[in-house]
PyMOL Python script that loads the backbone (N, CA, C, O; Angstrom):
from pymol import cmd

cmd.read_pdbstr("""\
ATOM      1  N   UNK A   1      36.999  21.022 -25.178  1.00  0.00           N
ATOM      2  CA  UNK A   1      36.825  20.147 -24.038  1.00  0.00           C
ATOM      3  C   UNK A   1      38.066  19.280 -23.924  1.00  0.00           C
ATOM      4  O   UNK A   1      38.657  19.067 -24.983  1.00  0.00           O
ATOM      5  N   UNK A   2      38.474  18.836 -23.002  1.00  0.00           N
ATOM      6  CA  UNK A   2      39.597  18.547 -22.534  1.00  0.00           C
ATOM      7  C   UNK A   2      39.370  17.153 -21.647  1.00  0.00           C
ATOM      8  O   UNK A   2      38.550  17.270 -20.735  1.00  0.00           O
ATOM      9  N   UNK A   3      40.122  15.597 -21.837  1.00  0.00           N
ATOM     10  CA  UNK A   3      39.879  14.917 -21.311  1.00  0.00           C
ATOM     11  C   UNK A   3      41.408  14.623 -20.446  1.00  0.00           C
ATOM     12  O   UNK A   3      42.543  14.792 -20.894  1.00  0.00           O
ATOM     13  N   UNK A   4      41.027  14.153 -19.133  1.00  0.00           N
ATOM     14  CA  UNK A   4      42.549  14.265 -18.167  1.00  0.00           C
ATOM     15  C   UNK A   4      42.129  12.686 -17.559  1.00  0.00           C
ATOM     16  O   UNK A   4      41.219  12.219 -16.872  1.00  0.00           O
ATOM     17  N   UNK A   5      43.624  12.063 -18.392  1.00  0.00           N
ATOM     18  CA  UNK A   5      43.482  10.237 -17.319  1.00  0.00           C
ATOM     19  C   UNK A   5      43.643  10.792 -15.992  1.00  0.00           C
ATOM     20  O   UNK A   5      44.718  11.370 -16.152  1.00  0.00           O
ATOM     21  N   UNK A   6      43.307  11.015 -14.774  1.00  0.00           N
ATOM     22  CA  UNK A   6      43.751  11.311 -13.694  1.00  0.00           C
ATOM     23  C   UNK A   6      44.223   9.476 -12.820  1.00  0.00           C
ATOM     24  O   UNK A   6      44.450   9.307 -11.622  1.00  0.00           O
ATOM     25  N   UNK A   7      44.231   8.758 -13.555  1.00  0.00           N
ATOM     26  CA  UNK A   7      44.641   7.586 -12.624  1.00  0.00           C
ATOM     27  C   UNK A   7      46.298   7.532 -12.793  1.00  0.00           C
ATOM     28  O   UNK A   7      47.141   7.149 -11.982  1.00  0.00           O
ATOM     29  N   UNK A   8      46.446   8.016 -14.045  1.00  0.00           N
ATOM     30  CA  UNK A   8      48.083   7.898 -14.750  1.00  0.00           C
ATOM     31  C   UNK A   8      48.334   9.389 -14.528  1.00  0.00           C
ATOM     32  O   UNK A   8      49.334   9.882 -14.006  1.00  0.00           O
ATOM     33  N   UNK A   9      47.543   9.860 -14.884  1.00  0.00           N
ATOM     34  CA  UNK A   9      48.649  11.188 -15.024  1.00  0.00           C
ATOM     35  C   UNK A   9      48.764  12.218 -13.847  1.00  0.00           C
ATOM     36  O   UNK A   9      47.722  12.520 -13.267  1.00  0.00           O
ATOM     37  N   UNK A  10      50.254  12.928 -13.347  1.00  0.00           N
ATOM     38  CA  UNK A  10      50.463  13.145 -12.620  1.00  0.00           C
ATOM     39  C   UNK A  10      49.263  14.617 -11.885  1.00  0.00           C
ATOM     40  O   UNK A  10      48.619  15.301 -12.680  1.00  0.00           O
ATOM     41  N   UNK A  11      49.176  14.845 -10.479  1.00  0.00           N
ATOM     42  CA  UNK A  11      48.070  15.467 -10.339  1.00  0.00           C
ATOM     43  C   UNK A  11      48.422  17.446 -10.787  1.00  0.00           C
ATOM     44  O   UNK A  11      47.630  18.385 -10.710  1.00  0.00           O
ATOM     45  N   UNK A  12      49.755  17.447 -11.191  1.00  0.00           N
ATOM     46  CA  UNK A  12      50.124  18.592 -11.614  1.00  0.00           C
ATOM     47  C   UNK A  12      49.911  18.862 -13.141  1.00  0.00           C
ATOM     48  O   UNK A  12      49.982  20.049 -13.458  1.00  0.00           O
ATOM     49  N   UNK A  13      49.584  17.683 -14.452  1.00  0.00           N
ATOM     50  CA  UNK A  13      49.328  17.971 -15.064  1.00  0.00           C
ATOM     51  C   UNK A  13      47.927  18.194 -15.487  1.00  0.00           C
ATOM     52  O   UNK A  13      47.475  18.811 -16.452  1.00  0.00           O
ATOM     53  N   UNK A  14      47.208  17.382 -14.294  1.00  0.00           N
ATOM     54  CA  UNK A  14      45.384  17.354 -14.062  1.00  0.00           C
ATOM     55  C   UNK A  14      45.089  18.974 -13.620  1.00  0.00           C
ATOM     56  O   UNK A  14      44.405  19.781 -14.250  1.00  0.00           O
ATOM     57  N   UNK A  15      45.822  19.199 -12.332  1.00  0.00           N
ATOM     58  CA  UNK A  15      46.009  21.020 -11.960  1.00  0.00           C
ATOM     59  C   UNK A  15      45.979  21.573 -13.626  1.00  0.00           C
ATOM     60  O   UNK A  15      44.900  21.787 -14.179  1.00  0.00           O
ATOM     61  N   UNK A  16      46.745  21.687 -14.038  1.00  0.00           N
ATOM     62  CA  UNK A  16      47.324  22.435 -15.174  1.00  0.00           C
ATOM     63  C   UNK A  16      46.605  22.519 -16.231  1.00  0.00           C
ATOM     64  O   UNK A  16      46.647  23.358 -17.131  1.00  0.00           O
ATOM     65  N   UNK A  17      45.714  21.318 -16.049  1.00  0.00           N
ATOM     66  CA  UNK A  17      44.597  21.490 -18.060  1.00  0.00           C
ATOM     67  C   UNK A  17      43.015  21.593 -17.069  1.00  0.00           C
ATOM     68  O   UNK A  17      41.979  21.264 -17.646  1.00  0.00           O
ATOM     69  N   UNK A  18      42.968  21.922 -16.028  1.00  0.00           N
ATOM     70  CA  UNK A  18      41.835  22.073 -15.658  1.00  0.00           C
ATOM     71  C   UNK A  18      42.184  23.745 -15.252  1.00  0.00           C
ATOM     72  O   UNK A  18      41.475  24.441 -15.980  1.00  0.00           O
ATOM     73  N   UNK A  19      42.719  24.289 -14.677  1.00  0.00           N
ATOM     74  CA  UNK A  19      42.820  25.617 -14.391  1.00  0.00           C
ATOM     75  C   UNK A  19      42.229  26.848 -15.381  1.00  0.00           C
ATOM     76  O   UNK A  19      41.879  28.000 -15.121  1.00  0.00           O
ATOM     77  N   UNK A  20      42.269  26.213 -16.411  1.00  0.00           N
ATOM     78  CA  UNK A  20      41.559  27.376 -17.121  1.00  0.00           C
ATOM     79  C   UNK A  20      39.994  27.058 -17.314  1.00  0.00           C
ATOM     80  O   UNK A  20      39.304  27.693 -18.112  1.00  0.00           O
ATOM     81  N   UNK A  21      39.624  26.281 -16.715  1.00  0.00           N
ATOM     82  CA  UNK A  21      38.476  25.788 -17.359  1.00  0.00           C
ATOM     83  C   UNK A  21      36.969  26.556 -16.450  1.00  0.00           C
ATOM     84  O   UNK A  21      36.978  26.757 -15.235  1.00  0.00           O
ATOM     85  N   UNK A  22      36.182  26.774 -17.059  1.00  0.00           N
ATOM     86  CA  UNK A  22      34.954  27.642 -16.322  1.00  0.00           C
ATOM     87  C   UNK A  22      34.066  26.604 -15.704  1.00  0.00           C
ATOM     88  O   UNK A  22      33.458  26.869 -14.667  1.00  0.00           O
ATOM     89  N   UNK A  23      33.945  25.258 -16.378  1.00  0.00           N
ATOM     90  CA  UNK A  23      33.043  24.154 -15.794  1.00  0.00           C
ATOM     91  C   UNK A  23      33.861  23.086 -15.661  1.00  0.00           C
ATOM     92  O   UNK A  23      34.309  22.821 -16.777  1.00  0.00           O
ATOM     93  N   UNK A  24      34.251  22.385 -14.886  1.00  0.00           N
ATOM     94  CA  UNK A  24      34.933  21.126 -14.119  1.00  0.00           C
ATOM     95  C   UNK A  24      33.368  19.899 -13.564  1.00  0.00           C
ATOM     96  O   UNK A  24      32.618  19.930 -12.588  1.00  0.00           O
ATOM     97  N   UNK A  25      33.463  19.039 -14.668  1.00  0.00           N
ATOM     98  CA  UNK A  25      32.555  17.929 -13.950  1.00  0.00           C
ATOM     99  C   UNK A  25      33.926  16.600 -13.482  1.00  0.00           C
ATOM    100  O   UNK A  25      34.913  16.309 -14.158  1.00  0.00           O
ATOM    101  N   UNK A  26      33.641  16.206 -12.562  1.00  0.00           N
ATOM    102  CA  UNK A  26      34.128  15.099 -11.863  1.00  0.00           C
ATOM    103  C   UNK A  26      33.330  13.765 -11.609  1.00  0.00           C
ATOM    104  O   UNK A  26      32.374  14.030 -10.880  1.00  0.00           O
ATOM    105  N   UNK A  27      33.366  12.500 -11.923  1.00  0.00           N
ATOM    106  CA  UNK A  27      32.836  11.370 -11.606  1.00  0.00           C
ATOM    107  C   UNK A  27      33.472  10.680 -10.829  1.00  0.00           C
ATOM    108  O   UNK A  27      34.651  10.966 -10.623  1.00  0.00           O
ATOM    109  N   UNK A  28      33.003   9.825 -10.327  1.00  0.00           N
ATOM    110  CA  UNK A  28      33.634   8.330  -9.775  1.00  0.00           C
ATOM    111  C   UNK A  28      33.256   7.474 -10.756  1.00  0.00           C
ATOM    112  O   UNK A  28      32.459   7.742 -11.656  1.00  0.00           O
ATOM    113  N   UNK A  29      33.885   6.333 -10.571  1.00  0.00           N
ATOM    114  CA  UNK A  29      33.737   5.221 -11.419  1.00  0.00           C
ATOM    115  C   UNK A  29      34.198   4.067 -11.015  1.00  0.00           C
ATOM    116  O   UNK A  29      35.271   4.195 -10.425  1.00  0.00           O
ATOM    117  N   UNK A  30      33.626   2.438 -11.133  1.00  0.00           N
ATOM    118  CA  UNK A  30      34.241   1.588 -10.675  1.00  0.00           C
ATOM    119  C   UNK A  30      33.475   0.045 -11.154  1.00  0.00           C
ATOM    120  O   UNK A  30      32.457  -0.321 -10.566  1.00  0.00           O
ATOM    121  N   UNK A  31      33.908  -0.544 -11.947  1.00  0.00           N
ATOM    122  CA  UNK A  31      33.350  -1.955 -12.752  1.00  0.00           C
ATOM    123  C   UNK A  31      31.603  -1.689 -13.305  1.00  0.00           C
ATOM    124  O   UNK A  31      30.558  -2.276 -13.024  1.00  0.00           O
ATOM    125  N   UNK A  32      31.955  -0.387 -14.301  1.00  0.00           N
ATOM    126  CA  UNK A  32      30.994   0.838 -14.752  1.00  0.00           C
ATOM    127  C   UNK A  32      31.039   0.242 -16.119  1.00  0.00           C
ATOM    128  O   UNK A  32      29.912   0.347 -16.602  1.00  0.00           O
ATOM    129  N   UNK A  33      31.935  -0.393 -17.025  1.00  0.00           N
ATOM    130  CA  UNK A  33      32.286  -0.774 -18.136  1.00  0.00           C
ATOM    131  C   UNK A  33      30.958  -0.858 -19.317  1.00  0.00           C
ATOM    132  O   UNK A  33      31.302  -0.748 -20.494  1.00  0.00           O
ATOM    133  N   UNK A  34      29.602  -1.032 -19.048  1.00  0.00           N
ATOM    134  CA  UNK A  34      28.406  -1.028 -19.025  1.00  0.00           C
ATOM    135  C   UNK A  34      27.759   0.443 -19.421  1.00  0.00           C
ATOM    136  O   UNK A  34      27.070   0.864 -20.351  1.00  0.00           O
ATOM    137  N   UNK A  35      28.161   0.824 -18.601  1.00  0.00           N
ATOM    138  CA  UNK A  35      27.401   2.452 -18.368  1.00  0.00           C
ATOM    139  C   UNK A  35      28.085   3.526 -18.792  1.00  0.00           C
ATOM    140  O   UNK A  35      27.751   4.384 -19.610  1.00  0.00           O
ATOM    141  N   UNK A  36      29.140   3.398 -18.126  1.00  0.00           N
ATOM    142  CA  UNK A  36      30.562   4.642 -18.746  1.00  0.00           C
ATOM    143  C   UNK A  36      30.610   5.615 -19.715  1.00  0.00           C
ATOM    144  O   UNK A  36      30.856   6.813 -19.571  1.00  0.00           O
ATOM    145  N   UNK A  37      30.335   4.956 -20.782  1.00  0.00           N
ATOM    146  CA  UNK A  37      29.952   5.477 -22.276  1.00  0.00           C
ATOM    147  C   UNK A  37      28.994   6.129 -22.377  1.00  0.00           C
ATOM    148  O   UNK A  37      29.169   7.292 -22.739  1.00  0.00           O
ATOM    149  N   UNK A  38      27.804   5.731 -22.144  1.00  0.00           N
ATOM    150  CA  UNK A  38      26.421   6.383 -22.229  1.00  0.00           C
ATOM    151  C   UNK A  38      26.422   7.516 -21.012  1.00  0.00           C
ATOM    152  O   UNK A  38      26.100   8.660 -21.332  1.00  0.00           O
ATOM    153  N   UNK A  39      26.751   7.256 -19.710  1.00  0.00           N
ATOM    154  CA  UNK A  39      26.902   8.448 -19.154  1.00  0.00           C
ATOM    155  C   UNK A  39      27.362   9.469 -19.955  1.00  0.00           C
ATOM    156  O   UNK A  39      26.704  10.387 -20.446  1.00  0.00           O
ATOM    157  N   UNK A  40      29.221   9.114 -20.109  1.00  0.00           N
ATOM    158  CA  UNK A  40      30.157  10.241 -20.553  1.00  0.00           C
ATOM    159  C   UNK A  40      29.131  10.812 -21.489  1.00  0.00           C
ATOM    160  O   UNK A  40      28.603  11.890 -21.214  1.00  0.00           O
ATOM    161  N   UNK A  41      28.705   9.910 -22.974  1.00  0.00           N
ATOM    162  CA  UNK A  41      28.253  10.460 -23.836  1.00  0.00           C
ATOM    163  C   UNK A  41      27.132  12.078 -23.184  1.00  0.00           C
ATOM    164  O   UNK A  41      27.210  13.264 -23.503  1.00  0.00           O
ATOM    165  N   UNK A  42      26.518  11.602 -22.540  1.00  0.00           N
ATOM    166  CA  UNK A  42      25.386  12.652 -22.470  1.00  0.00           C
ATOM    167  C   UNK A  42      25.509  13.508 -21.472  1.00  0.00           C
ATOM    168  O   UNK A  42      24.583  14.077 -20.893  1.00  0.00           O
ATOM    169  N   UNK A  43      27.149  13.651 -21.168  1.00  0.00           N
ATOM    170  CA  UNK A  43      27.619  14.829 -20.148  1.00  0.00           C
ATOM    171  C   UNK A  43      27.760  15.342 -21.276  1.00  0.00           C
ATOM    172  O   UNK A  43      26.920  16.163 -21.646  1.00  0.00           O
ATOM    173  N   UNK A  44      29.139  14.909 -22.340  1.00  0.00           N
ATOM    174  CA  UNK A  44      29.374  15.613 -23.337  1.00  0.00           C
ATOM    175  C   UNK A  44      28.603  16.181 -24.628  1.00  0.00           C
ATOM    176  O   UNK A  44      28.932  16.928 -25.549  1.00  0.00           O
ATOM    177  N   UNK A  45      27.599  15.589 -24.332  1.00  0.00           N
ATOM    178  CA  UNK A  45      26.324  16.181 -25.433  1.00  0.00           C
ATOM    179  C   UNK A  45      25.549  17.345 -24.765  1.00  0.00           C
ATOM    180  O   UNK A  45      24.802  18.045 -25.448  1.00  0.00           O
ATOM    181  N   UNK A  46      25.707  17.548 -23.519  1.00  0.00           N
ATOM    182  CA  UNK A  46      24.959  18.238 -22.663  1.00  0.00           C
ATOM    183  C   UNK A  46      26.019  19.517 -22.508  1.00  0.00           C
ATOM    184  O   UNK A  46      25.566  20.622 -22.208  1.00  0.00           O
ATOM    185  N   UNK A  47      27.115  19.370 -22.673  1.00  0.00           N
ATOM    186  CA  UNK A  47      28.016  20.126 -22.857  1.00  0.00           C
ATOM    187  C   UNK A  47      28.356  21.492 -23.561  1.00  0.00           C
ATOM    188  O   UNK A  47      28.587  22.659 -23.245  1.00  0.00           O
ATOM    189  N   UNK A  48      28.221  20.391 -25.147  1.00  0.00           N
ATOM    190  CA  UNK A  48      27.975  20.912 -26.584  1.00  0.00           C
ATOM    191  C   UNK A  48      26.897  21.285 -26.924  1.00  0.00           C
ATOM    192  O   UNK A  48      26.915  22.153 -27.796  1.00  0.00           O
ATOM    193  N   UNK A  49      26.050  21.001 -26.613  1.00  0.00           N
ATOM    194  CA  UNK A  49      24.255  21.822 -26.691  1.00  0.00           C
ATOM    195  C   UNK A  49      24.103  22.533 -25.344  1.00  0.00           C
ATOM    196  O   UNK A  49      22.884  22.536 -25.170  1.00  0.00           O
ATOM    197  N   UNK A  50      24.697  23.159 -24.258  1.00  0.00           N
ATOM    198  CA  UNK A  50      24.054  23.912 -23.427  1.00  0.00           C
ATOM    199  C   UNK A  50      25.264  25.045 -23.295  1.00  0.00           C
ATOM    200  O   UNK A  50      25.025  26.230 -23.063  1.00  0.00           O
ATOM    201  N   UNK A  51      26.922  24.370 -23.522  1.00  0.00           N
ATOM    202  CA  UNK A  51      28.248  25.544 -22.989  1.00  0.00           C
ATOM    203  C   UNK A  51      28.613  25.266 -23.641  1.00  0.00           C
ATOM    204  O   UNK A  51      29.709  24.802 -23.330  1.00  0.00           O
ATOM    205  N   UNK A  52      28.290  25.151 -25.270  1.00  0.00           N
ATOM    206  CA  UNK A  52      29.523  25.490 -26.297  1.00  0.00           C
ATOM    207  C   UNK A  52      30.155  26.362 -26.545  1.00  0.00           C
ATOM    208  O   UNK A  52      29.558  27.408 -26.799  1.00  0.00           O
ATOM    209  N   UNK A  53      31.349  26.354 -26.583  1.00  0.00           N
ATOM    210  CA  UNK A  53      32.213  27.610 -26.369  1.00  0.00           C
ATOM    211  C   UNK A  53      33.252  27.779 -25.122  1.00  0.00           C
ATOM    212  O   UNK A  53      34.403  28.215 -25.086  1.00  0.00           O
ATOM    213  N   UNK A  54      32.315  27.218 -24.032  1.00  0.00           N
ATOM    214  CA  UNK A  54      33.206  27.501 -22.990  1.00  0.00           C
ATOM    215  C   UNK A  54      33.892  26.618 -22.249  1.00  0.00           C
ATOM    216  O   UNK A  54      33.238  25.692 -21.768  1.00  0.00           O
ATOM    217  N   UNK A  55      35.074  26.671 -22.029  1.00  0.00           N
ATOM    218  CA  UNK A  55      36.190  25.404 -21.769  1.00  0.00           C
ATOM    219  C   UNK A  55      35.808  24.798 -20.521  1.00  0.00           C
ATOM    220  O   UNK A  55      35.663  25.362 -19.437  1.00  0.00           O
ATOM    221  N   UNK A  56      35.677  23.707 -20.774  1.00  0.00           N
ATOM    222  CA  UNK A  56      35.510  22.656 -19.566  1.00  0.00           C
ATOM    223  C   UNK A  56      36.059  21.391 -19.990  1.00  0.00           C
ATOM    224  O   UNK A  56      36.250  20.845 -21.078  1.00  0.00           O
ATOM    225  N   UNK A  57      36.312  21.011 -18.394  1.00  0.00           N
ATOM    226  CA  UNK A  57      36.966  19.146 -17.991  1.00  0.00           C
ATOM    227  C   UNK A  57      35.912  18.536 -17.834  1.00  0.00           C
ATOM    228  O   UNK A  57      34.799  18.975 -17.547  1.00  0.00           O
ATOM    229  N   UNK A  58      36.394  17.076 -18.100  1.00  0.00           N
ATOM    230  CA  UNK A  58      36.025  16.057 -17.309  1.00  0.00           C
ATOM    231  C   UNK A  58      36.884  15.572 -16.846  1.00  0.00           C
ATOM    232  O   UNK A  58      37.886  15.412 -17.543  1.00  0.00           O
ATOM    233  N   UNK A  59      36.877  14.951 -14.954  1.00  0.00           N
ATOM    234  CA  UNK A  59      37.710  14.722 -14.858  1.00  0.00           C
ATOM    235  C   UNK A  59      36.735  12.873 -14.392  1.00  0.00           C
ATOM    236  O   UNK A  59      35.600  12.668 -13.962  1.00  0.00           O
ATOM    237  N   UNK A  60      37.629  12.116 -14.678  1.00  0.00           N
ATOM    238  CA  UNK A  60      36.799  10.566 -14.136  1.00  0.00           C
ATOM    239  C   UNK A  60      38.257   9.953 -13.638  1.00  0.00           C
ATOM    240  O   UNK A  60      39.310   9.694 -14.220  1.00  0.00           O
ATOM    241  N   UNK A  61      37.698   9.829 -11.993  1.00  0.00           N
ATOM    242  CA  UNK A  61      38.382   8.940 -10.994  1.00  0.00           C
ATOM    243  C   UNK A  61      37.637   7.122 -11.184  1.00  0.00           C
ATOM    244  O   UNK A  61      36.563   6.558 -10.975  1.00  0.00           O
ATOM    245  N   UNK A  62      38.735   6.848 -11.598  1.00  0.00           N
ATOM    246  CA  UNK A  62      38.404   5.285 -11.362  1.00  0.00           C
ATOM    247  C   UNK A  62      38.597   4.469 -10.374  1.00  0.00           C
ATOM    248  O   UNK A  62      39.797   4.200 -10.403  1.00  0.00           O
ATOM    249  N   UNK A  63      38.056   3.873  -9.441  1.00  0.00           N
ATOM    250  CA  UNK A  63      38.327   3.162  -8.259  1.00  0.00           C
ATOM    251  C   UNK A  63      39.052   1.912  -8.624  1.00  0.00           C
ATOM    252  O   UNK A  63      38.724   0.986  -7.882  1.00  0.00           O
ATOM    253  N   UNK A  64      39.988   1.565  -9.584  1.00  0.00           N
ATOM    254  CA  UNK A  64      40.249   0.476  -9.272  1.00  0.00           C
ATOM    255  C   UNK A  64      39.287  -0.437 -10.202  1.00  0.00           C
ATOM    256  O   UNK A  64      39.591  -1.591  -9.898  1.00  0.00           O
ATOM    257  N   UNK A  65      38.631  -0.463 -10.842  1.00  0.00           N
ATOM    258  CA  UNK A  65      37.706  -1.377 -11.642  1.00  0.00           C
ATOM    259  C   UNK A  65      38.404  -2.293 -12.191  1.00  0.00           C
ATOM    260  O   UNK A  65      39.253  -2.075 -13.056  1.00  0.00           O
ATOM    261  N   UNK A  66      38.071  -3.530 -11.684  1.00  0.00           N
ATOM    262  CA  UNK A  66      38.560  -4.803 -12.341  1.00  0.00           C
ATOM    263  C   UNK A  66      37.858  -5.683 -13.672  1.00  0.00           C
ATOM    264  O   UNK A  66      38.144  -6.808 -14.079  1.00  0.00           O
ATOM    265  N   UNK A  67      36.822  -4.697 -14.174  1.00  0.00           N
ATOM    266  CA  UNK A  67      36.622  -4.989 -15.352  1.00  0.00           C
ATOM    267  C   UNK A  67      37.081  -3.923 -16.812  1.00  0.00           C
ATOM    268  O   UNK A  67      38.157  -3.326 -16.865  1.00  0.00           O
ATOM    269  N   UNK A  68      35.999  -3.864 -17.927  1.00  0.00           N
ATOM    270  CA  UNK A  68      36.858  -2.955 -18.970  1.00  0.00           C
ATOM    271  C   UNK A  68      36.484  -1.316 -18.691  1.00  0.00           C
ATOM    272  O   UNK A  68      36.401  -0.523 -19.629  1.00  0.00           O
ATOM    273  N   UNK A  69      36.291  -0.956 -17.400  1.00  0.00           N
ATOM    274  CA  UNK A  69      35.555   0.150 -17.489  1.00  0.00           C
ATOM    275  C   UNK A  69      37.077   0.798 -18.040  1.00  0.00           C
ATOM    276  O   UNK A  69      37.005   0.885 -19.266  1.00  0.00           O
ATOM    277  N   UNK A  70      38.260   1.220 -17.599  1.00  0.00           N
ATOM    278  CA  UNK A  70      39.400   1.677 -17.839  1.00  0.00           C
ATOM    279  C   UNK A  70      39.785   1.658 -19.270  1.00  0.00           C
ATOM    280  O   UNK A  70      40.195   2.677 -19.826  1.00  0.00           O
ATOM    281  N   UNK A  71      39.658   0.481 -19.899  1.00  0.00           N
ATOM    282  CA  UNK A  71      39.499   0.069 -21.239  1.00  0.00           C
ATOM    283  C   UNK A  71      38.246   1.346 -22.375  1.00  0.00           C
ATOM    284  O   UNK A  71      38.495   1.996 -23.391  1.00  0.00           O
ATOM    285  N   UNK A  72      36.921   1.203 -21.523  1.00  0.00           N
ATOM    286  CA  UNK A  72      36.160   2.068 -22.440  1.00  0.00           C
ATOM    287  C   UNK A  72      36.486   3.728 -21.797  1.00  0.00           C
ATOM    288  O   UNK A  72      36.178   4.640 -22.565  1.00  0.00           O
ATOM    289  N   UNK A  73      36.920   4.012 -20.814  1.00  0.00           N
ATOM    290  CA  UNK A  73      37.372   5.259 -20.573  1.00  0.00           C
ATOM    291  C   UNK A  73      38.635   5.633 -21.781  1.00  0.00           C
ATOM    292  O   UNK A  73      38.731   6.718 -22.355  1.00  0.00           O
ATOM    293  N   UNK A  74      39.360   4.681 -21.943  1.00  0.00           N
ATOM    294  CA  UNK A  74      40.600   4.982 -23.171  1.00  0.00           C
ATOM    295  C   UNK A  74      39.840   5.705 -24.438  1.00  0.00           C
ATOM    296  O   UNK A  74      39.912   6.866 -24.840  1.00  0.00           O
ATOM    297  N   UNK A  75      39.160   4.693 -24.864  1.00  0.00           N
ATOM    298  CA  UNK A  75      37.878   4.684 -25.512  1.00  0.00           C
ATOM    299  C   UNK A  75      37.474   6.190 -25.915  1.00  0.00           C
ATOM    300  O   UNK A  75      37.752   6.886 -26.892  1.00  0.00           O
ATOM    301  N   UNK A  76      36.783   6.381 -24.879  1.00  0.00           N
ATOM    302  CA  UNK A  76      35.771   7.658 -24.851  1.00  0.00           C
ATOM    303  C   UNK A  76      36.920   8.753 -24.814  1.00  0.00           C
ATOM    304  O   UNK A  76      36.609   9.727 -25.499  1.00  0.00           O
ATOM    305  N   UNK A  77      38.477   8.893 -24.051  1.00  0.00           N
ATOM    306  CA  UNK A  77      39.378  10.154 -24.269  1.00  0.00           C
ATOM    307  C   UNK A  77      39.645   9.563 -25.246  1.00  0.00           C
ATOM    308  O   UNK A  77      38.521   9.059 -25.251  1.00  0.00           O
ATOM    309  N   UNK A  78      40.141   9.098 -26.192  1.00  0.00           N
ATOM    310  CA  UNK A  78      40.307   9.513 -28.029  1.00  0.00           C
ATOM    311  C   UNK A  78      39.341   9.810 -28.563  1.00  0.00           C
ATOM    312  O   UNK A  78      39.605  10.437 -29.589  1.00  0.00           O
ATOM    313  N   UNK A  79      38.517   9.711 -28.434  1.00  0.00           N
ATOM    314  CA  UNK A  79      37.348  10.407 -29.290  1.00  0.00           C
ATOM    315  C   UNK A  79      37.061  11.882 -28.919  1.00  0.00           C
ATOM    316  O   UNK A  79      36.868  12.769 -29.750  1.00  0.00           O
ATOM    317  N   UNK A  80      37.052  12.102 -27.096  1.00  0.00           N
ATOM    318  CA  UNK A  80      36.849  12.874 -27.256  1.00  0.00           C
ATOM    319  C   UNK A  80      37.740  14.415 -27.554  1.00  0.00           C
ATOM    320  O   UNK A  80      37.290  15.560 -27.536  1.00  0.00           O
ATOM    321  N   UNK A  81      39.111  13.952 -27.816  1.00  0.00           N
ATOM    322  CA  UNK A  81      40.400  14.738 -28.129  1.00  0.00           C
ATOM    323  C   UNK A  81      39.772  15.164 -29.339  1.00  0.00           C
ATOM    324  O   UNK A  81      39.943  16.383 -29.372  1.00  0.00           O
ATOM    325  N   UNK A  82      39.131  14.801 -30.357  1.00  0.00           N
ATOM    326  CA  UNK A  82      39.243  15.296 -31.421  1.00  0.00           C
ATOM    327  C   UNK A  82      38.026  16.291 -31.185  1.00  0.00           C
ATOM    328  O   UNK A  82      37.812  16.914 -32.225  1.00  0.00           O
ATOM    329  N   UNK A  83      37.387  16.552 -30.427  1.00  0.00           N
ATOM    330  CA  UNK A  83      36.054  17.243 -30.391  1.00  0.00           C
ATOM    331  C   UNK A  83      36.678  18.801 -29.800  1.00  0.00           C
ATOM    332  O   UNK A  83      35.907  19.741 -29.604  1.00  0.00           O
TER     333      UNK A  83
END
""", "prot")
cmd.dss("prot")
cmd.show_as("cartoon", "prot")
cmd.util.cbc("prot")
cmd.orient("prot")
């Protein structure tokens, strides 16, 4: 599984680590800082217990959140790099 900052990173390297992928989930997000986690968590548990094996993104658009949602998104892609 593969996590892509799409707020920073350019949309050719978001193209590029999603293209191989068989399942692409996409969110919105926006002063989520609260929730974020527990969502992500139980996409990615839902992931690993239903398509293990088979390569998929997440991709999470942030609107701009002026609280730590950006902060626990950092968060949740290091952890989930190692998975």
């Amino acid at each position: 599984m593969r996590t892509i900052n799409a707020r920073y990173d350019p949309i050719e390297k978001v193209i590029d680590a999603i293209k191989d992928s068989y399942i692409v989930i996409g969110t919105p997000s926006r002063n989520v800082e609260h929730t974020i986690t527990y969502v992500l968590h139980n996409v990615i548990q839902g992931l690993l217990k239903y398509y293990e094996g088979i390569k998929s993104s997440i991709i999470i658009c942030d609107g701009l959140s002026t609280d730590n949602t950006v902060v626990q998104l950092m968060h949740i892609e290091r952890i989930n790099n190692y998975l």
